[in-house]
C-alpha positions as CSV (number, residue, x, y, z in Angstrom):
1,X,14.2,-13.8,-4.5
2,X,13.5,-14.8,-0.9
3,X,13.6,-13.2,2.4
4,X,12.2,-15.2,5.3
5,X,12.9,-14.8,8.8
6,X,14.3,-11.2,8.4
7,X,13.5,-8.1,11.1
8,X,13.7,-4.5,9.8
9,X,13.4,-0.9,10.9
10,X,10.9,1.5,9.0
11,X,10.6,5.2,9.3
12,X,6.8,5.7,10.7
13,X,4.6,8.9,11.1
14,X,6.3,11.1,13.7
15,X,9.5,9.6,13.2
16,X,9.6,6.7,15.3
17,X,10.5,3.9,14.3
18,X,8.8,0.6,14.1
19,X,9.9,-3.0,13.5
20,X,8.4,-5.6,11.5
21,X,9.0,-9.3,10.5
22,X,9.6,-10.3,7.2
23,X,7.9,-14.0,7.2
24,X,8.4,-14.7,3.2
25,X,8.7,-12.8,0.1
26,X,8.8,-14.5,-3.0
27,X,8.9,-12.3,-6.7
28,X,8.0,-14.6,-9.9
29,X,6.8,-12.7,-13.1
30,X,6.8,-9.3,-12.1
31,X,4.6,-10.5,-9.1
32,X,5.4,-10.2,-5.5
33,X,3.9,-12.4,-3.0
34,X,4.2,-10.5,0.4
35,X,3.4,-12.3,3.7
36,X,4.4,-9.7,6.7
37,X,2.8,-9.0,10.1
38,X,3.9,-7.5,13.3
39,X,4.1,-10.4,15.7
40,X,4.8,-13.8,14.1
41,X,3.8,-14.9,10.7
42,X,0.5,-15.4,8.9
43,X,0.6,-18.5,6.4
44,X,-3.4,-18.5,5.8
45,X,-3.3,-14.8,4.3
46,X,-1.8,-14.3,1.1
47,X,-1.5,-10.9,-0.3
48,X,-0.1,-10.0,-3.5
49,X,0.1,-5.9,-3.8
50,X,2.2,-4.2,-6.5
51,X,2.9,-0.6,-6.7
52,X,4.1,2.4,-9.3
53,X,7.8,3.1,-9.3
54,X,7.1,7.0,-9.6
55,X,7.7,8.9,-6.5
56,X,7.4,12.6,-6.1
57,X,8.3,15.2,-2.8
58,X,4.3,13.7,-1.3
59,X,5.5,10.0,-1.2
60,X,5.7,8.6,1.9
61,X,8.7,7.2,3.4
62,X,10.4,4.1,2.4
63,X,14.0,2.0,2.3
64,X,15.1,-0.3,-0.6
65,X,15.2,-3.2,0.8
66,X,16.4,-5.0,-2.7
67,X,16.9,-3.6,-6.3
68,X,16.9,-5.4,-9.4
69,X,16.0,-5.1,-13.0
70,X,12.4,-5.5,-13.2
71,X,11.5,-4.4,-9.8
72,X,12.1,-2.8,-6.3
73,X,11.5,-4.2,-3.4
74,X,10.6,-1.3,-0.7
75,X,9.8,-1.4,3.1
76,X,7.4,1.8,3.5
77,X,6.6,4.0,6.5
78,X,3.4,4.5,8.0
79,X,1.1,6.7,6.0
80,X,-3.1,7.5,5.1
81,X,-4.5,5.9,1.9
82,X,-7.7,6.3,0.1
83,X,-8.8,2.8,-0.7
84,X,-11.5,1.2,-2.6
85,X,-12.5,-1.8,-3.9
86,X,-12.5,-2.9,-7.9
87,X,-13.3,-5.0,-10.7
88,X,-11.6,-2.9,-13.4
89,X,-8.8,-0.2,-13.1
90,X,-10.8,2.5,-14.2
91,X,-13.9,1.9,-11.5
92,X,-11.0,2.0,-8.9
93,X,-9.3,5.2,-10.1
94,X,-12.7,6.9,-10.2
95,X,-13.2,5.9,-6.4
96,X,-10.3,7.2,-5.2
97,X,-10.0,10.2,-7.6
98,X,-13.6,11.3,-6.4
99,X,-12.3,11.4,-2.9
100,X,-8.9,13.2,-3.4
101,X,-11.0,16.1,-5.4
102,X,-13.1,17.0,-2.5
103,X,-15.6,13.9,-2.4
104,X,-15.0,14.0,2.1
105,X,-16.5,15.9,5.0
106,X,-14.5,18.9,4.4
107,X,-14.2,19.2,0.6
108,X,-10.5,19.1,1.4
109,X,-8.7,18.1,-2.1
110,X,-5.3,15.7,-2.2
111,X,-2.5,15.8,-4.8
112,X,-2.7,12.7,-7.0
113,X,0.3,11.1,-5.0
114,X,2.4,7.8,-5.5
115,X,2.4,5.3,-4.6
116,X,-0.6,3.5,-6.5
117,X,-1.0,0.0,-5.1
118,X,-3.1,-2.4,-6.1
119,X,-3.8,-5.2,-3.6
120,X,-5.3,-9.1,-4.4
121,X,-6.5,-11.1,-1.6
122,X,-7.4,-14.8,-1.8
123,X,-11.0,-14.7,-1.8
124,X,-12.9,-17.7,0.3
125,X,-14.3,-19.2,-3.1
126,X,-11.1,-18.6,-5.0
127,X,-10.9,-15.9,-6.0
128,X,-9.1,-12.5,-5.5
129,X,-10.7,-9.8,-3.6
130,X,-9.1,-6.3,-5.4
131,X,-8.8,-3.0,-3.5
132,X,-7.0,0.2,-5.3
133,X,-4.7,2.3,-2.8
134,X,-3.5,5.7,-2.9
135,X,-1.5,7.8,-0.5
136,X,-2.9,11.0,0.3
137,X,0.8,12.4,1.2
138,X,3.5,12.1,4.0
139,X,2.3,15.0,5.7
140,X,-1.6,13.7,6.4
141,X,-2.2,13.1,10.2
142,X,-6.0,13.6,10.0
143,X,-7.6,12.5,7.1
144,X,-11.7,13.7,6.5
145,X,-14.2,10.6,6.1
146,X,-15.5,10.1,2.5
147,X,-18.6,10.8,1.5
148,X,-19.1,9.4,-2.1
149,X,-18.6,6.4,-3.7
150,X,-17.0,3.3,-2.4
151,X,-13.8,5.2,-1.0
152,X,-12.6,4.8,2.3
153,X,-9.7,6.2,4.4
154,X,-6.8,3.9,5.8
155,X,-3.7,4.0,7.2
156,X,-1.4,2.0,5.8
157,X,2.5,1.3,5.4
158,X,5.0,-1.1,7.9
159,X,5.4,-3.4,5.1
160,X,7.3,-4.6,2.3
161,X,5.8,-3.8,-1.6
162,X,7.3,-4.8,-4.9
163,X,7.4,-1.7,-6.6
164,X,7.3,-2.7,-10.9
């Protein structure tokens, strides 16, 4: 599959909409090799990010952009994330599922949402830098800081995921 040169809408927080520029997508063993930004195109910054195909009424928006057997590609909406970096799955999970049970400023707990993403940046000696995501549902607007563990807040979305 490629897409390369395309402009899309995407539902965003509030309900505008914003637009973003699809510079290349490429899938190749259940692997999707994303490269989007908002103004122009970014060949030196490769990210590959995956995510669960599990939604629930939390999720935050998104369109199919493209459907096919083993995957989905998906254009999502602006939303918060917990994210933290990782060197295995479980160290990752137990970031982010520290902070969604009440590890922030105001011991606020989150459902254990979808989508889980997993994000690989090319590292400068290499290598992949890994950072777990999770939303923290489509009706955040003012997430509390963390205060354990490696866990931080983001806002994330405006871009295109392969969802496996």
């Amino acid at each position: 599959v490629a897409m390369a040169g395309a402009t899309v809408s995407i539902p965003a927080v509030g309900g505008a909409a914003a637009r973003v520029s699809l510079c290349g997508v490429r899938i190749g063993r259940r692997r999707a090799s994303p490269s989007i930004g908002r103004s122009g195109c970014d060949a030196r910054r490769r990210v590959v990010a995956a995510a669960s195909d599990k939604t629930d009424e939390n999720s935050p928006p998104y369109q199919v952009a493209q459907r096919k057997d083993l995957y989905e590609l998906r254009i999502y909406g602006a939303y918060y994330v917990t994210r933290a970096p990782y060197s295995n799955r479980e160290q990752g999970l137990a970031s982010l599922m520290g902070y969604i049970e009440g590890g922030n400023e105001e011991e606020k707990t989150f459902p254990a949402t979808q989508p889980l993403i997993m994000r690989y940046v090319d590292a400068p000696d290499g290598g992949f830098e890994k950072t777990m995501e999770l939303s923290l549902g489509k009706d955040v607007t003012d997430p509390p800081a963390p205060t354990t563990g490696e866990a931080r807040v983001a806002a994330a979305g405006g871009e295109l995921l392969a969802v496996v």
